[in-house]
C-alpha positions as CSV (number, residue, x, y, z in Angstrom):
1,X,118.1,114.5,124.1
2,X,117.0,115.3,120.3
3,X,118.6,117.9,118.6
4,X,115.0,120.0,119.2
5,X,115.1,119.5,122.6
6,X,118.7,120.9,123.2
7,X,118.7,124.0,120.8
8,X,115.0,124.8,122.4
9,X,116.9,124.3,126.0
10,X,120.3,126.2,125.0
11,X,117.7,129.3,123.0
12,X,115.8,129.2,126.2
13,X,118.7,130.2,128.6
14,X,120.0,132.6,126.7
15,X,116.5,134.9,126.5
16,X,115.1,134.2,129.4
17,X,118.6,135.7,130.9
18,X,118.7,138.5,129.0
19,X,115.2,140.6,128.7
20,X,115.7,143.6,130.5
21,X,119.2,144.4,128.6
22,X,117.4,143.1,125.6
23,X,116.5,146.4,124.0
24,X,119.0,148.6,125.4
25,X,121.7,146.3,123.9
26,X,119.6,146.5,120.7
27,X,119.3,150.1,120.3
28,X,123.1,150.7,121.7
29,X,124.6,148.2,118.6
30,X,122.7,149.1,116.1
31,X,122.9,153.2,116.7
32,X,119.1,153.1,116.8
33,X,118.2,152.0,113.2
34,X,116.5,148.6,114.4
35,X,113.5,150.9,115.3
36,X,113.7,152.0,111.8
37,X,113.9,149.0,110.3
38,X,111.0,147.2,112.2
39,X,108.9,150.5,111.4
40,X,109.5,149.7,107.5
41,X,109.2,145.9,108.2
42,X,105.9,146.6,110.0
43,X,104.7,149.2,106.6
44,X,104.9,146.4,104.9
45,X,103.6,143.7,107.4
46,X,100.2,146.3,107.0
47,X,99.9,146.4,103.0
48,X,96.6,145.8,101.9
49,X,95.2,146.3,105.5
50,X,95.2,142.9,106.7
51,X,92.9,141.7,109.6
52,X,94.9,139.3,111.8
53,X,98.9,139.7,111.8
54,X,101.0,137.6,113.8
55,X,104.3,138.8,114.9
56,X,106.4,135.5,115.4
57,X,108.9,135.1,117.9
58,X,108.3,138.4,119.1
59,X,110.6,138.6,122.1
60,X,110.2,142.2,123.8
61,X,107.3,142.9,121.3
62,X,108.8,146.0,119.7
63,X,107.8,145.1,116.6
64,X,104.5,144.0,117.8
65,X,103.4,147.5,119.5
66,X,105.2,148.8,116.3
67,X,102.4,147.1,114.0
68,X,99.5,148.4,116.6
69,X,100.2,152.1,116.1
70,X,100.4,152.4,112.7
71,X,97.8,149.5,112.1
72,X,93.9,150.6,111.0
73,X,91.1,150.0,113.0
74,X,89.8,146.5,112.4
75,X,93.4,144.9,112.5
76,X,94.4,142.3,115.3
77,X,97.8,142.0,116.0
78,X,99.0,138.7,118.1
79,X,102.9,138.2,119.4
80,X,104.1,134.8,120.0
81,X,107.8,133.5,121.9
82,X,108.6,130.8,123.5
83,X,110.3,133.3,126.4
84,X,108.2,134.1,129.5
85,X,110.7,136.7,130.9
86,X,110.9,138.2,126.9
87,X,106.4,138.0,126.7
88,X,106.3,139.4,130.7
89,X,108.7,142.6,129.3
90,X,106.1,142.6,126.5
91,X,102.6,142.7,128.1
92,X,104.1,145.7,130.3
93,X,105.2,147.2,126.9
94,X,101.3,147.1,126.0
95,X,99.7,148.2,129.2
96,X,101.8,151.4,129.6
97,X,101.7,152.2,125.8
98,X,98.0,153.7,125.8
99,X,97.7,152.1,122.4
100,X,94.2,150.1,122.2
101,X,93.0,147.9,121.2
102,X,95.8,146.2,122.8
103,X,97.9,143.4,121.2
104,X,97.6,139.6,122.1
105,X,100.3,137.7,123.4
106,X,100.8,134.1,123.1
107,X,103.2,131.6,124.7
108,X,104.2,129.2,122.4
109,X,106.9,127.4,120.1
110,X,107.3,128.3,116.7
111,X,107.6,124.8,115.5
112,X,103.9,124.0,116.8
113,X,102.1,127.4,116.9
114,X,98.2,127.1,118.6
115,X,96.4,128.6,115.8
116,X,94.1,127.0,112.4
117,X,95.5,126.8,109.3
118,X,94.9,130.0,107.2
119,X,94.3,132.4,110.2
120,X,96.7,135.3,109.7
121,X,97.0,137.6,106.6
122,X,100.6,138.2,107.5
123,X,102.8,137.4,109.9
124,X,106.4,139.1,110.4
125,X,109.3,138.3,112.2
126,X,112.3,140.7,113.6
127,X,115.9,139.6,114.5
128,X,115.1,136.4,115.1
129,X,114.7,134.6,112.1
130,X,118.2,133.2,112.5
131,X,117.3,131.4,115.8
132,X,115.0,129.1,113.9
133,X,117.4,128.9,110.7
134,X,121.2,129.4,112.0
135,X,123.0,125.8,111.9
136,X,119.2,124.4,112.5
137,X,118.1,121.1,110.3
138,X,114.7,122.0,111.3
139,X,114.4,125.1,109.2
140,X,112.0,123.1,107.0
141,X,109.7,122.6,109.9
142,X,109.5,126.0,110.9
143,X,108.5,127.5,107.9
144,X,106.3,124.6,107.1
145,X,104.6,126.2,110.4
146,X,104.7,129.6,109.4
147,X,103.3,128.5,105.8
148,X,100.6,126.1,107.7
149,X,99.3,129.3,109.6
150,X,99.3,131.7,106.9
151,X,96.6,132.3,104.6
152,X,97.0,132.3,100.6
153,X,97.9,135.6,98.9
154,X,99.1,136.0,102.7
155,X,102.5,137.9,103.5
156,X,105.7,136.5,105.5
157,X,108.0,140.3,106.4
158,X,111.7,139.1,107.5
159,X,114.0,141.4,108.7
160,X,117.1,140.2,110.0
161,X,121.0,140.6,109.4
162,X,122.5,140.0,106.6
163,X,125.6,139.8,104.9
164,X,127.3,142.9,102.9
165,X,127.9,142.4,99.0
166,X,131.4,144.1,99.7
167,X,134.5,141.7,101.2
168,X,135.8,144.7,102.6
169,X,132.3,145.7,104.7
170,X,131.6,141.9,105.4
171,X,134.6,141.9,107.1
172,X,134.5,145.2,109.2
173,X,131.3,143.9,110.0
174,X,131.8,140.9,111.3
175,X,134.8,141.9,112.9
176,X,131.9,144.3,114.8
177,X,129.6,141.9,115.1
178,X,132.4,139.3,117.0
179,X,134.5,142.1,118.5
180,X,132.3,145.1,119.9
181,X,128.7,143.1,119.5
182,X,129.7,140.3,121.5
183,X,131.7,141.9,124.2
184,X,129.7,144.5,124.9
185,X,126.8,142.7,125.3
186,X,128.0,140.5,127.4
187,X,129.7,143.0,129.6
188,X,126.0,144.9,130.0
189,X,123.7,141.5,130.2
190,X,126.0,139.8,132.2
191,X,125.3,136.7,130.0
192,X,128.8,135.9,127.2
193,X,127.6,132.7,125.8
194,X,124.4,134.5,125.1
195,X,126.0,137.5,123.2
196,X,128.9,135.3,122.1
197,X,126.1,133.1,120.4
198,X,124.1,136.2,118.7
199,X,127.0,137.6,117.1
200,X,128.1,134.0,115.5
201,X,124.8,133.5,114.7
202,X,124.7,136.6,112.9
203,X,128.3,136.6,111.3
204,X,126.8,133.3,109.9
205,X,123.7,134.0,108.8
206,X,122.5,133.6,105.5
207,X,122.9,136.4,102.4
208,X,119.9,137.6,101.1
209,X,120.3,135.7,97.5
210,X,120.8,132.6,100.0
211,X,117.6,133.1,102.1
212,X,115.6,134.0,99.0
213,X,116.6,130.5,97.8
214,X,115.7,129.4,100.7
215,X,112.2,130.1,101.4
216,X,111.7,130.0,97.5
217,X,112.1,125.9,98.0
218,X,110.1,126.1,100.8
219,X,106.8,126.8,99.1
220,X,106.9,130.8,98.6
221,X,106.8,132.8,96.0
222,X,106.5,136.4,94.8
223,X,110.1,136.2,97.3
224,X,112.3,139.7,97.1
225,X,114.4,141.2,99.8
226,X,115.7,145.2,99.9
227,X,119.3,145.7,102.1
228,X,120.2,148.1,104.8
229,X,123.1,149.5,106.1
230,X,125.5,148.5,103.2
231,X,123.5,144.8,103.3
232,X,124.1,144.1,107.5
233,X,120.4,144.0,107.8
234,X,117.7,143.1,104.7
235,X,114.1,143.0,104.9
236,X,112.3,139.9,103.0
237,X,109.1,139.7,102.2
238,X,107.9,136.5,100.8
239,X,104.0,135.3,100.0
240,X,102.0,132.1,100.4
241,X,101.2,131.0,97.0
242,X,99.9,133.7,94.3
243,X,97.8,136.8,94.9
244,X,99.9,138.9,97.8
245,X,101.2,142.1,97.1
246,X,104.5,142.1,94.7
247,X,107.2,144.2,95.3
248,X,109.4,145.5,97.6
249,X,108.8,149.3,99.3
250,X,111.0,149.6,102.3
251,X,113.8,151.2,100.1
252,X,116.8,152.4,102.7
C-alpha cells in the first residue's frame, strides 16, 4: 500500500469515528475561542467580496456556515472533506441554520479536488491543515492542488495551531495538548488513537516562521501569519501570485 493510500485509510478512521464529539471536543479544549478564530479566519476569507470560496477540508462545516452568514449576497460558498460522517453532520448544519442561500458540499480528496483551474477567489482551511502537512511527503501535492484551484490575486486563510515563541508556554502547551487534549478526548469520543494522533500532530506542527517558509516555496507570495493565544493557534493568509490583498487584520 503507498504511503497515500495508508495516511488516506488511517485519516479516514479517525473522522469518520469521531463526528458527533467532533465539535463538542472542539469547543470544550479550546474554552470556546476556535469559534473566534474561524470568525476572524472567515473576515478575512471575505476581503474584497469574493464570488466563489471554497472551505477545504471542511469537516463539520463550522467554518463553512461561518463564511455564509457574514458573506454578501452574490458569494457562493462550497465545503469539501473526504469524511461522509464529518459532510452528513454538515449538510444538517445547513438545513437547520435558516441561512440561504445555502452552502455546497462536496465529497472529495484534497489531493484531487473536482473543480477547473482558477475557480475560487479564496479558499480557507480550519484545523486541519496539519492533516495534509504533519509528517506527510505529499505536502507539495496538496498545495500544488490548492494553488491549481485558486485564481491569481486569489487568497489561501490558514488557521491552525501553532507553536508559542516562549519555551516556557511551548511546553505547558504541549504538555496540554498530550496530557488533558488527548485524554480527554479520547475519554468523550471513545476513539484514543484518534485523539492521541491530533494532539501529536498538533505538538508537532509547524511554527508560523516555518509554515511561512513553507508555502513561500511553494509558489505564494504576499505570505504573513498573526498568532493567538500566546502563538498556540496562528492565522496565515497567503496569495496566488501578485494582486491579493496584503496584510494581515485578524489582530488577537
Amino acid at each position: 500500500m503507498s504511503y497515500q493510500a495508508a495516511q488516506s485509510r488511517f485519516l479516514h478512521q479517525i473522522y469518520d469515528a469521531i463526528p458527533h464529539r467532533y465539535d463538542l471536543i472542539n469547543r470544550i479544549m479550546s474554552l470556546g475561542l476556535d469559534q473566534i478564530w474561524r470568525r476572524r479566519a472567515a473576515r478575512e476569507c471575505l476581503a474584497g467580496n469574493p464570488g466563489r470560496v471554497l472551505d477545504l477540508c471542511c469537516g463539520t462545516g463550522d467554518l463553512t456556515m461561518e463564511i455564509c452568514r457574514i458573506s454578501r449576497d452574490g458569494t457562493t460558498v462550497t465545503g469539501v472533506d473526504f469524511s461522509q460522517p464529518m459532510l452528513a453532520v454538515a449538510e444538517q448544519k445547513a438545513r437547520s441554520s435558516g441561512i440561504s442561500p445555502k452552502p455546497c458540499f462536496v465529497y472529495a480528496d484534497a489531493a484531487n479536488l473536482p473543480f477547473p483551474e482558477d475557480n475560487f477567489n479564496s479558499i480557507a482551511i480550519s484545523f486541519a491543515f496539519r492533516n495534509l502537512s504533519y509528517n506527510n511527503p505529499l505536502i507539495e501535492q496538496y498545495l500544488a492542488e490548492v494553488l491549481r484551484v485558486l485564481k491569481p490575486g486569489g487568497r489561501l486563510v490558514i488557521v491552525e495551531t501553532s507553536q508559542p515563541k516562549s519555551r516556557l508556554i511551548k511546553s505547558l502547551y504541549h504538555f496540554y495538548l498530550r496530557q488533558i487534549v488527548c485524554r480527554l478526548g479520547a475519554f468523550i469520543s471513545g476513539n484514543q488513537e484518534g485523539y492521541r494522533y491530533l494532539s501529536e500532530s498538533a505538538a508537532g506542527f509547524y511554527s508560523p516562521e516555518e509554515l511561512t517558509d513553507l508555502l513561500s516555496r511553494a509558489g505564494f507570495s504576499q505570505v504573513c501569519f498573526c498568532r493567538h493565544l500566546l502563538g498556540a493557534t496562528s492565522i496565515h493568509i497567503a496569495t496566488k501570485q501578485n494582486g491579493g490583498i496584503p496584510g494581515c487584520n485578524a489582530q488577537e
